[in-house]
Wavefront OBJ file of the C-alpha trace (Angstrom):
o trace
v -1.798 38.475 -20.401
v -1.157 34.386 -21.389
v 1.120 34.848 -17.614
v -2.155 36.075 -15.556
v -4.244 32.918 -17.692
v -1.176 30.650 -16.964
v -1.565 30.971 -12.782
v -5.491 31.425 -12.719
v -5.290 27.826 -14.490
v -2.419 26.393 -11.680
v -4.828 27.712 -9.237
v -7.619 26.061 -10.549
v -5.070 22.515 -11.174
v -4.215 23.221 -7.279
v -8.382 23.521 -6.447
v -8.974 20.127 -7.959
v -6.103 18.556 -6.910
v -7.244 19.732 -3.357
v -10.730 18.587 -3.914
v -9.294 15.035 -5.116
v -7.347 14.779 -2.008
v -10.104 15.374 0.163
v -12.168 12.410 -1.679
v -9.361 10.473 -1.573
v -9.376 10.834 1.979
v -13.482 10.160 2.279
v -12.713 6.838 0.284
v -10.487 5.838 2.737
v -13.041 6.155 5.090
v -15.343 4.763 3.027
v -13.554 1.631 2.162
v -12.925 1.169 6.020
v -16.883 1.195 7.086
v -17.531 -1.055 4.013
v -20.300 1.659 2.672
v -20.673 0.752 -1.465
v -23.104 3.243 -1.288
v -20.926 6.673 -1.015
v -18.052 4.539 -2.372
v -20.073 5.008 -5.887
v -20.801 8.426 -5.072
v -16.990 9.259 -4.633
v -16.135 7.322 -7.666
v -18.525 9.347 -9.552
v -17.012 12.369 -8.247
v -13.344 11.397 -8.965
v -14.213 10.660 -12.489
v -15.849 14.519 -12.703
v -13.210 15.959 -11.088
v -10.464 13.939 -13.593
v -12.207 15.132 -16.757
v -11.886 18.581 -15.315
v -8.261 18.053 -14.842
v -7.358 16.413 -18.577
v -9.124 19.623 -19.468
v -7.412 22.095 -17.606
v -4.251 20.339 -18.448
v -4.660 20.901 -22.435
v -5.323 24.430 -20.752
v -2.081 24.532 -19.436
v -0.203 23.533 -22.638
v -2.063 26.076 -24.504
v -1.564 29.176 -22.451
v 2.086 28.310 -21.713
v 2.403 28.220 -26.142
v 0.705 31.564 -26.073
v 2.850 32.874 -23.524
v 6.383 31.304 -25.275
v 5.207 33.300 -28.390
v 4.072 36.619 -26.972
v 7.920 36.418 -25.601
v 8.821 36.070 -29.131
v 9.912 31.704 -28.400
v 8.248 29.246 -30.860
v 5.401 27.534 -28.692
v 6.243 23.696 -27.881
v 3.481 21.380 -25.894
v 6.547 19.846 -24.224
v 7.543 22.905 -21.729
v 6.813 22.318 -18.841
v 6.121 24.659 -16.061
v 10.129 24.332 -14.603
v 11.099 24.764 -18.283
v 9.064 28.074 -18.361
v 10.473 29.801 -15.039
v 14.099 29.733 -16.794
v 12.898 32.636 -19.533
v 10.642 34.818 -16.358
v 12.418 36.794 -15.763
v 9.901 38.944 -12.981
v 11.343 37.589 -9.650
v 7.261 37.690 -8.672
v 6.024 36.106 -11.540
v 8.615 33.364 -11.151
v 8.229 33.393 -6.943
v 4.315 32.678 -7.671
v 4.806 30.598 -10.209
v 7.139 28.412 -8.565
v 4.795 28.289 -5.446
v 2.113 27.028 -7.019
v 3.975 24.858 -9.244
v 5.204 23.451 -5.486
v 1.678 23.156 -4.012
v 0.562 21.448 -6.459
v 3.254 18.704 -6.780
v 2.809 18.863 -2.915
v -0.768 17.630 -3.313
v -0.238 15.049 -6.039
v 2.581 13.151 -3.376
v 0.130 13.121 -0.774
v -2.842 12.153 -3.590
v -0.749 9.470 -4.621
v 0.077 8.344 -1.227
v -3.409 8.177 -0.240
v -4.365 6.146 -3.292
v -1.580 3.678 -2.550
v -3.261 3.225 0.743
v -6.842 3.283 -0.738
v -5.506 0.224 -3.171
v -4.270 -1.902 -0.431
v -7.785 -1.606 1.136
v -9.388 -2.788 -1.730
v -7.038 -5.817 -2.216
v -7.917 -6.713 1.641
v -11.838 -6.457 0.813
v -11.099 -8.621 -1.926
v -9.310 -11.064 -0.489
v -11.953 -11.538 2.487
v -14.861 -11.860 -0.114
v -12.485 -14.176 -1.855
v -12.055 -15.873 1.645
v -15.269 -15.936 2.457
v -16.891 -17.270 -0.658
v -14.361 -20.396 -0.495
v -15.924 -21.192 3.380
v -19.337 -21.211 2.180
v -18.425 -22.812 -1.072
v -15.858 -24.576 -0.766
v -12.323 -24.024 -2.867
v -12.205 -24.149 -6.447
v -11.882 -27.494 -7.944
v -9.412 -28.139 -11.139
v -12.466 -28.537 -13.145
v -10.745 -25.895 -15.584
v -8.339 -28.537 -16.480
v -9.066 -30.850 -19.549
v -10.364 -34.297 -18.903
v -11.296 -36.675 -21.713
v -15.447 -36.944 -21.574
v -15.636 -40.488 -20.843
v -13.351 -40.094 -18.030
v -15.808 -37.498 -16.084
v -16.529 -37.870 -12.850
v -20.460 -36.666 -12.633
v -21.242 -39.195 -9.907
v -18.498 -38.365 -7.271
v -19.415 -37.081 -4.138
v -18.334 -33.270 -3.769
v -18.167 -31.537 -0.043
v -19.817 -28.116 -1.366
v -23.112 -26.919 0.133
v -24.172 -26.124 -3.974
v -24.350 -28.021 -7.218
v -22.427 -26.407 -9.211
v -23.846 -28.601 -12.251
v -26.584 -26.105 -13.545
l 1 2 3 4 5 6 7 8 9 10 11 12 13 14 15 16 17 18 19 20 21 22 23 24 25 26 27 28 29 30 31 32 33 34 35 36 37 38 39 40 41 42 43 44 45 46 47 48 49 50 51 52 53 54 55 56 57 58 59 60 61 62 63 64 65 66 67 68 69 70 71 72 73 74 75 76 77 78 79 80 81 82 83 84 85 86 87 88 89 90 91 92 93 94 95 96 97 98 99 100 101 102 103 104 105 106 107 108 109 110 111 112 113 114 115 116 117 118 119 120 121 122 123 124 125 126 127 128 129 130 131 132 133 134 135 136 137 138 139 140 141 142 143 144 145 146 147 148 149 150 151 152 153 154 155 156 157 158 159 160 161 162 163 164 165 166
């Protein structure tokens, strides 16, 4: 019975996972078109989708402790899904397992991947704001270093198109 709850809760990991990929994916897109807009919306989604997963995940860990003990092991929050196909001993139970077990890492490469690329984005749109605030500004002075008060230089003539004295 904790077997049958075991793989209905992989399948619904490997659902989300899916899901996640396919936002990941929209981000991408997202980032590319430079629409802030559905960029929230995904985010919002994402952070759903993750609280569903944390969840299912505690899910996981207690079904696989009910299933250690209804084969007579002591239940430990450390097996892991590899560590429980060494005591199935149902060449179908472990085949399906095992499948799923592969999808899912399957999806979480390519979820990672996608993220890696969906990070490097980012820092690009970052660094052209940065970029582009510095040619309308101007670069930042070393006004963050020290100088002794009487030793200011209010009067000198900067090349910005603002005052930054506010």
């Amino acid at each position: 019975m904790a077997f049958q709850a075991l793989i209905d809760t992989m399948k619904d990991l490997n659902r989300i996972h899916d899901t996640l990929l396919e936002l990941a994916e929209q981000k991408k897109h997202v980032l590319i078109h430079n629409d802030v807009e559905k960029l929230t919306q995904i985010v919002t989604k994402e952070n759903k989708l993750l609280r569903q997963v944390g969840d299912l995940d505690q899910q996981r860990v207690e079904v696989i402790g009910q299933f250690l003990m209804e084969k007579g092991y002591k239940p430990n929050p450390k097996v892991t899904v590899s560590d429980l196909t060494k005591i199935i001993f149902n060449v179908q139970d472990k085949r399906t397992l095992l499948g799923l077990q592969k999808q899912l890492l399957g999806t979480i490469r390519k979820l990672r991947e996608l993220n890696q690329i969906n990070q490097q984005l980012i820092a690009h749109s970052l660094a052209f704001v940065d970029y582009s605030l510095d040619l309308i500004v101007g670069p930042p002075e070393d006004e963050v270093v020290y100088q002794h008060p009487q030793m200011s230089t209010y009067g000198s003539k900067r090349n910005s198109l603002f005052d930054g004295r506010v």
